[in-house]
Backbone as JSON Lines, residues from 0, in Angstrom:
{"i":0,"aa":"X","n":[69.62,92.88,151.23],"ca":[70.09,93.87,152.16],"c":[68.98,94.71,152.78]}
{"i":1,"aa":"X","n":[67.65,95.18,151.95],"ca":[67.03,95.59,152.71],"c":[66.38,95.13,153.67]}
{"i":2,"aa":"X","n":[65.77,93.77,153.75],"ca":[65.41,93.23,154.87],"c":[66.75,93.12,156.12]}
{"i":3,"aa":"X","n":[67.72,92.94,156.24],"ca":[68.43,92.99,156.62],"c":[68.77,94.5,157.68]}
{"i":4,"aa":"X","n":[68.64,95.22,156.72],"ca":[68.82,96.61,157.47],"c":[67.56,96.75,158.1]}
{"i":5,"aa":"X","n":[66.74,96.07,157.98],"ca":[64.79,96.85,158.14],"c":[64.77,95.62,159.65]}
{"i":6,"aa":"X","n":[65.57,94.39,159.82],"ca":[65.53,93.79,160.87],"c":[66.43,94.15,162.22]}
{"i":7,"aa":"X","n":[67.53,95.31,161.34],"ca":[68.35,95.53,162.69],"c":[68.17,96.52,162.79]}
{"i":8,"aa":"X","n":[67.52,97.62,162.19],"ca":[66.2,98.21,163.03],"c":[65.59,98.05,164.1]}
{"i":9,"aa":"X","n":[64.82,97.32,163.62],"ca":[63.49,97.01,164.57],"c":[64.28,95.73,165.81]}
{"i":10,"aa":"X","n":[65.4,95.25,165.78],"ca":[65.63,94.56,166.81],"c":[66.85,94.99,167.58]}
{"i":11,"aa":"X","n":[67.74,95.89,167.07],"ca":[68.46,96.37,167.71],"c":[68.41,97.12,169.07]}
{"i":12,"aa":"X","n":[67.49,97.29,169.59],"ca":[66.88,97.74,170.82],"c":[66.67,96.07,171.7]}
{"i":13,"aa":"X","n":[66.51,95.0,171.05],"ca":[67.14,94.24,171.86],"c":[67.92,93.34,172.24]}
{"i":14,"aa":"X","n":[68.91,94.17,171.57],"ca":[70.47,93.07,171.6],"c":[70.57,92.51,170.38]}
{"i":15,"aa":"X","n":[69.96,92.81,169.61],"ca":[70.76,92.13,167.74],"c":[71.2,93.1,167.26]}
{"i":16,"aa":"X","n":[71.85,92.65,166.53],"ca":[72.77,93.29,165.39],"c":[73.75,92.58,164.38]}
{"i":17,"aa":"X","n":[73.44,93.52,163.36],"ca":[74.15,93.12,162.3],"c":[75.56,93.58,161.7]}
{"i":18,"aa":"X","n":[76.55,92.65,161.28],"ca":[78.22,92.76,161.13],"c":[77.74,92.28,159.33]}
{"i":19,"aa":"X","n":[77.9,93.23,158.53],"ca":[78.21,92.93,156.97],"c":[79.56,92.46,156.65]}
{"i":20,"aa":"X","n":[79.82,90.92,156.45],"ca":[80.97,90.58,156.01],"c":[81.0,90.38,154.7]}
{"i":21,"aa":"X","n":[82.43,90.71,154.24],"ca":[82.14,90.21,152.47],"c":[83.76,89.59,152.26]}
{"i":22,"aa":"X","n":[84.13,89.29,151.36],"ca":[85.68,89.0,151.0],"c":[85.98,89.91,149.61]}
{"i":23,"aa":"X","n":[87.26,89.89,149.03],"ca":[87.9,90.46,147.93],"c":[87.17,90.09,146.86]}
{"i":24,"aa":"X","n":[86.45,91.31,146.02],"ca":[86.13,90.89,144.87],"c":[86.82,91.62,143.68]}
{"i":25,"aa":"X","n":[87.29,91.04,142.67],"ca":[87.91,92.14,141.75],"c":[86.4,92.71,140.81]}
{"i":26,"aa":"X","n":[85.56,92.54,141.13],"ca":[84.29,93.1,140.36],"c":[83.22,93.36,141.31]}
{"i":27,"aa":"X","n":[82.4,94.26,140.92],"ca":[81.25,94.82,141.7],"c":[80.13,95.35,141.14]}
{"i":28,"aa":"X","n":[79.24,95.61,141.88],"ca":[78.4,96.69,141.09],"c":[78.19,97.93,142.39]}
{"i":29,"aa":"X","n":[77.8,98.75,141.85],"ca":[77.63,100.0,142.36],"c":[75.75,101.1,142.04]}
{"i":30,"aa":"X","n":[75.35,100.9,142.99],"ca":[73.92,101.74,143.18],"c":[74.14,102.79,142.64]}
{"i":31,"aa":"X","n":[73.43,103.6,141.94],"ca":[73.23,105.02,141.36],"c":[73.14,105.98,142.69]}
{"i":32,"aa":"X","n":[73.39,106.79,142.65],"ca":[73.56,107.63,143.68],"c":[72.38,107.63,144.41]}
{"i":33,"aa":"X","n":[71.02,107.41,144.44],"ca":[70.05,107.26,144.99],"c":[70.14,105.67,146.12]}
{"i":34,"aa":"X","n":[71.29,105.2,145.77],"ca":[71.53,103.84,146.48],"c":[70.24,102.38,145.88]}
{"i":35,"aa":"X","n":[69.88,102.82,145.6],"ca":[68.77,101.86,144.61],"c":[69.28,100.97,143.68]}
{"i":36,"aa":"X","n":[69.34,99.95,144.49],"ca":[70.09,98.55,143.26],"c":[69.25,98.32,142.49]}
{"i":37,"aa":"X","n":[67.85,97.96,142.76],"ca":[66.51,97.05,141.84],"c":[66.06,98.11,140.95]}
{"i":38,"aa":"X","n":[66.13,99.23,141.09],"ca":[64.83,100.17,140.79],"c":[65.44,100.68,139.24]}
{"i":39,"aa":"X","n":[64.81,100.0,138.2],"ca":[65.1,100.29,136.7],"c":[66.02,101.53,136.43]}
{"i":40,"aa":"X","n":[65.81,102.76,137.14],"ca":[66.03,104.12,136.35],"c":[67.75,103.83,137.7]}
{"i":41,"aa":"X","n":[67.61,103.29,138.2],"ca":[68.9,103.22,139.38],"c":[70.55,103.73,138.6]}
{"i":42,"aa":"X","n":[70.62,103.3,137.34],"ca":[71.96,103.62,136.87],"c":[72.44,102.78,137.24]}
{"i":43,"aa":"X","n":[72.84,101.29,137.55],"ca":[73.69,100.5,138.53],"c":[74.51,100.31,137.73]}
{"i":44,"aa":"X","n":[75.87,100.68,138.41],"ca":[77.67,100.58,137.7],"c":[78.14,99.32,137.56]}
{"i":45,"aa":"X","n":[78.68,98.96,136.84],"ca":[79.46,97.39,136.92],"c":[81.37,98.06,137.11]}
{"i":46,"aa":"X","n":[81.74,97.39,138.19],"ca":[83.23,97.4,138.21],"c":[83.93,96.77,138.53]}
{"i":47,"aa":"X","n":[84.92,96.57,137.44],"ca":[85.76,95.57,136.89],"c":[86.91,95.86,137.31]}
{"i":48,"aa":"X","n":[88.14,94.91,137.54],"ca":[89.45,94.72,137.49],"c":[89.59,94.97,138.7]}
{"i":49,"aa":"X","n":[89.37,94.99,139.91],"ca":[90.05,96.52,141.03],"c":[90.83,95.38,142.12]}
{"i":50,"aa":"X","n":[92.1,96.21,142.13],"ca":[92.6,95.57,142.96],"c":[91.93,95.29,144.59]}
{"i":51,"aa":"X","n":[92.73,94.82,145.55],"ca":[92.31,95.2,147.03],"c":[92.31,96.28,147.43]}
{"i":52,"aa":"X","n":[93.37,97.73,147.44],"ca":[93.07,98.3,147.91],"c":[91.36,99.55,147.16]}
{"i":53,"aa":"X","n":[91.59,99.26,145.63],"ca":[90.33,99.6,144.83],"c":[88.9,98.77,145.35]}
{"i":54,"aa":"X","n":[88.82,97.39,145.83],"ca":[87.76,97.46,146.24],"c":[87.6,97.6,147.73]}
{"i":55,"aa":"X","n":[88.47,98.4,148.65],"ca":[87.96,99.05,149.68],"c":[87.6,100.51,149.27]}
{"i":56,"aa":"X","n":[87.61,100.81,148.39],"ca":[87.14,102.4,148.02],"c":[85.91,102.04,147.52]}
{"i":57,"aa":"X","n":[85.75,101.02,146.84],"ca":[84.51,100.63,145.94],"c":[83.38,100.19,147.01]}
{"i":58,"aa":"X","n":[84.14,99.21,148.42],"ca":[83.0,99.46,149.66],"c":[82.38,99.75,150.4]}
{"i":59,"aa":"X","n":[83.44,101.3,150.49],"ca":[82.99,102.05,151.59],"c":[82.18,103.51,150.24]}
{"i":60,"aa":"X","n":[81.97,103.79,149.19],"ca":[80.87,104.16,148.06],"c":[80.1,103.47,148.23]}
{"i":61,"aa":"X","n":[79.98,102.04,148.23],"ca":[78.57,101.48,148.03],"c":[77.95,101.6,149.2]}
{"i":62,"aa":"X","n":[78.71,101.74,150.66],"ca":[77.88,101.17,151.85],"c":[77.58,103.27,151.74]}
{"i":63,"aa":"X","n":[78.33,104.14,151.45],"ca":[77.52,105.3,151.56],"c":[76.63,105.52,150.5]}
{"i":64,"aa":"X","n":[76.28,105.34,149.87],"ca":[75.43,104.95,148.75],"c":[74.31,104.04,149.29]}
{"i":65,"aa":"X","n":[73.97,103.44,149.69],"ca":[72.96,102.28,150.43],"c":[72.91,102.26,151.61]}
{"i":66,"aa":"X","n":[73.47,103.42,152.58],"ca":[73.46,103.46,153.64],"c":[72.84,102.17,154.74]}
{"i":67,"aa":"X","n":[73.18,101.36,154.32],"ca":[72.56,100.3,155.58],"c":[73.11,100.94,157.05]}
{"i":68,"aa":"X","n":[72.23,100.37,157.94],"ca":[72.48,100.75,159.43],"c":[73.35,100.15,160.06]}
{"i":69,"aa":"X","n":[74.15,99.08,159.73],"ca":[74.97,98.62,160.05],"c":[76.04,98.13,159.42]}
{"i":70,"aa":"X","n":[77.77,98.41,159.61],"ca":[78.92,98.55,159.09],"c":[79.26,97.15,158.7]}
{"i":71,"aa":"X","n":[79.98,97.08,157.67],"ca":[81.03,96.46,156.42],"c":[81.99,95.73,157.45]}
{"i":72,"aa":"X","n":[82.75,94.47,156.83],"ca":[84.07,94.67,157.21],"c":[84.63,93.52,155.91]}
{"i":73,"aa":"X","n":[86.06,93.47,155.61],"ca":[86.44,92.28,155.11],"c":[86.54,91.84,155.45]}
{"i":74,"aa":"X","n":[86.82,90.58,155.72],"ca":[87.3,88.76,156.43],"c":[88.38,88.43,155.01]}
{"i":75,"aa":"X","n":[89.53,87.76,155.61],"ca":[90.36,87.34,155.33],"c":[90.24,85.84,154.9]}
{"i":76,"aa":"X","n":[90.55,85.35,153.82],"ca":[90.36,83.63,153.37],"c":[90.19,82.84,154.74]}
{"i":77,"aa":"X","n":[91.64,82.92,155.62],"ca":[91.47,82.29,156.91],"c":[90.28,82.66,157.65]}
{"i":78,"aa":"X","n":[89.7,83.69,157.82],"ca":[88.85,83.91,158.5],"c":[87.08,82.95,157.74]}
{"i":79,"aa":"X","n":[87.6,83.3,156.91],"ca":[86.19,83.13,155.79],"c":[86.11,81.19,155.98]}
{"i":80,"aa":"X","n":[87.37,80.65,155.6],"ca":[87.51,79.46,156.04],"c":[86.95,78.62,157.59]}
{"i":81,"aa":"X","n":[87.09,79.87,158.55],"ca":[86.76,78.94,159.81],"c":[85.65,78.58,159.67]}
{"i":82,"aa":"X","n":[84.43,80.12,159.24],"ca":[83.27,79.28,159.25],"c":[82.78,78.84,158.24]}
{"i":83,"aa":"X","n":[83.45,78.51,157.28],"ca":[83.14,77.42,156.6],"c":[82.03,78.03,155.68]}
{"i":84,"aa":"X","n":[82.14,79.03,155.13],"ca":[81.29,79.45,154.13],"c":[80.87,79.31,153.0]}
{"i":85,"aa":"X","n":[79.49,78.88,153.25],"ca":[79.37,77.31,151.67],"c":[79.33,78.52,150.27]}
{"i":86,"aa":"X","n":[78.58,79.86,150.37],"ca":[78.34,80.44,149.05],"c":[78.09,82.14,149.34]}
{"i":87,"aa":"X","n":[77.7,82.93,148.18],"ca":[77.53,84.0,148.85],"c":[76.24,84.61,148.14]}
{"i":88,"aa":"X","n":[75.58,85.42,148.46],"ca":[75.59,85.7,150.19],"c":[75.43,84.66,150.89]}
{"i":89,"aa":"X","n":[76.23,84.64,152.59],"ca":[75.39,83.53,153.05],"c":[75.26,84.45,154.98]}
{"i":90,"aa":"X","n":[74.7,83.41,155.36],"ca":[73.75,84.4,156.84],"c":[74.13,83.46,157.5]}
{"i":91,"aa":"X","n":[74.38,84.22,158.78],"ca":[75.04,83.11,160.18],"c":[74.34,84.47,161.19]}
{"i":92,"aa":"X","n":[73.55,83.26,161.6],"ca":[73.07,84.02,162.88],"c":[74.07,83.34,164.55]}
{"i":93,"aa":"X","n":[74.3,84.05,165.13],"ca":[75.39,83.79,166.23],"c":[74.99,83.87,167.64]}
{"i":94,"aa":"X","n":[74.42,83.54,168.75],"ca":[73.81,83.34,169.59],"c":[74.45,84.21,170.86]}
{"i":95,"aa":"X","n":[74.41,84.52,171.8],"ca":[75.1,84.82,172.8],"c":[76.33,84.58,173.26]}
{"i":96,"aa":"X","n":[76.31,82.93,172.81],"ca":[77.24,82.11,173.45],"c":[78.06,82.14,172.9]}
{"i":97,"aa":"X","n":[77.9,82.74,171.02],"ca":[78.98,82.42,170.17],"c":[78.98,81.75,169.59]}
{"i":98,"aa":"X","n":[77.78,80.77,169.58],"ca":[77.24,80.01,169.04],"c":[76.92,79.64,167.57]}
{"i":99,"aa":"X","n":[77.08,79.56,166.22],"ca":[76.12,79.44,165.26],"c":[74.96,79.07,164.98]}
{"i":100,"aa":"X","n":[73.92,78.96,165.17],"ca":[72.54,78.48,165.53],"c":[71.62,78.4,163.98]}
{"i":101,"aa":"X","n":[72.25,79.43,162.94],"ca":[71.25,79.34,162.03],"c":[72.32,79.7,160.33]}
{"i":102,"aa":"X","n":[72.36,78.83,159.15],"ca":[73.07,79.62,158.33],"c":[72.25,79.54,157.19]}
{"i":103,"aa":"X","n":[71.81,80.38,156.53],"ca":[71.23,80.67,154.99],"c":[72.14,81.03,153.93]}
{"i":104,"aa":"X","n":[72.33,80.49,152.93],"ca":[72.61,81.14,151.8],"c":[71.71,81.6,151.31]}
{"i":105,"aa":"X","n":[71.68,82.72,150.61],"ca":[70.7,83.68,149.41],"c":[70.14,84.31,150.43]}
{"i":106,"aa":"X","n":[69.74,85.17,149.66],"ca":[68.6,86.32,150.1],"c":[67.5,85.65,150.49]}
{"i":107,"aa":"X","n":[66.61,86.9,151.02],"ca":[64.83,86.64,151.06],"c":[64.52,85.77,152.78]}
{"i":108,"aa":"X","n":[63.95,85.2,152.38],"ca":[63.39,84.26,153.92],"c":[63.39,85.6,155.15]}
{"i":109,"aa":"X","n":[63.16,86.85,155.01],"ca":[63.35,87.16,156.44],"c":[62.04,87.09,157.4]}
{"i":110,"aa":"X","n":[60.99,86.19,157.09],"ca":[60.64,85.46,158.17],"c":[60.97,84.44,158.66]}
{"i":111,"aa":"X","n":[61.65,84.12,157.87],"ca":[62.45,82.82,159.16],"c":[63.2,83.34,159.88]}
{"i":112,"aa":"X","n":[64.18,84.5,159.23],"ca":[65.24,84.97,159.98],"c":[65.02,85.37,160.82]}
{"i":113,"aa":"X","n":[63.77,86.23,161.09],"ca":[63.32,86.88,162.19],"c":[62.57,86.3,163.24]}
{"i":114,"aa":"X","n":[62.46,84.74,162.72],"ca":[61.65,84.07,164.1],"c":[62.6,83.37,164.63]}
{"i":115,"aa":"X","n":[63.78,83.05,164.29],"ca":[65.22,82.77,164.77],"c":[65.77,83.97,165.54]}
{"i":116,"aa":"X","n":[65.88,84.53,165.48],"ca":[66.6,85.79,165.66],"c":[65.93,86.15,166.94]}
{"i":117,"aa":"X","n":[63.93,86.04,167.07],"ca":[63.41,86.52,168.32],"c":[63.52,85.35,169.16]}
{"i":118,"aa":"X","n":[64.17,83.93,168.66],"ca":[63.95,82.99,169.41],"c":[64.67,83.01,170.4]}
{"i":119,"aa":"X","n":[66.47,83.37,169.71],"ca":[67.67,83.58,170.5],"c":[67.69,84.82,171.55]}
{"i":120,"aa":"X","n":[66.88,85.85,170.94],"ca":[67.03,87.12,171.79],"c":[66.47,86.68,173.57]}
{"i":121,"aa":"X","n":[65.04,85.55,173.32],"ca":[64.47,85.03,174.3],"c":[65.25,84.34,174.95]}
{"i":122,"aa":"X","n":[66.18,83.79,174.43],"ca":[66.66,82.8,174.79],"c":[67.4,83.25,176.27]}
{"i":123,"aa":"X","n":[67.91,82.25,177.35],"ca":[68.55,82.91,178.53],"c":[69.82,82.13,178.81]}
């Protein structure tokens, strides 16, 4: 996530941006109030059992808690189904056209992401 937030930053001035999708989880974890997942002294919560409407309370804490720069949403099985989402996390970069042009599962790589990302912005 932090590369993530640290790329739609710096590119959001020209036409990117980022949509955080996730689906229903009955478990989570939760950042210490400092929003710090990695960082040893972080406190990170584990939470268990929660229904749907419990983990929309549990997402909109974590996303104020970790403040990323750009907003949450759920996707619905059907939705999650169209594009065909092999694992999670996974990354779909989406082109102008609507296009899918690029998909990662896992974290990390955000130099690739970002030389994709300036490829499409070029793109006309």
């Amino acid at each position: 996530m932090p590369g993530l937030h640290a790329l739609h930053n710096k590119l959001s001035k020209d036409g990117f941006s980022v949509l955080g999708v996730t689906k229903y989880f009955d478990r989570g974890s939760l950042p210490g109030e400092n929003g710090d997942m990695k960082a040893r002294l972080s406190k990170t919560t584990s939470v268990k059992d929660m229904d749907e409407k419990a983990f929309g309370e549990h997402l909109k804490t974590f996303h104020e808690r970790v403040q990323p720069s750009y907003p949450f949403v759920v996707a619905s099985r059907e939705e999650l189904d169209a594009y065909k989402v092999p694992g999670y996390p996974s990354l779909f970069v989406v082109n102008k056209a609507g296009v899918i042009v690029y998909v990662q599962v896992g974290g990390g790589r955000e130099a690739v992401l970002e030389a994709v990302i300036q490829r499409q912005l070029k793109a006309k």
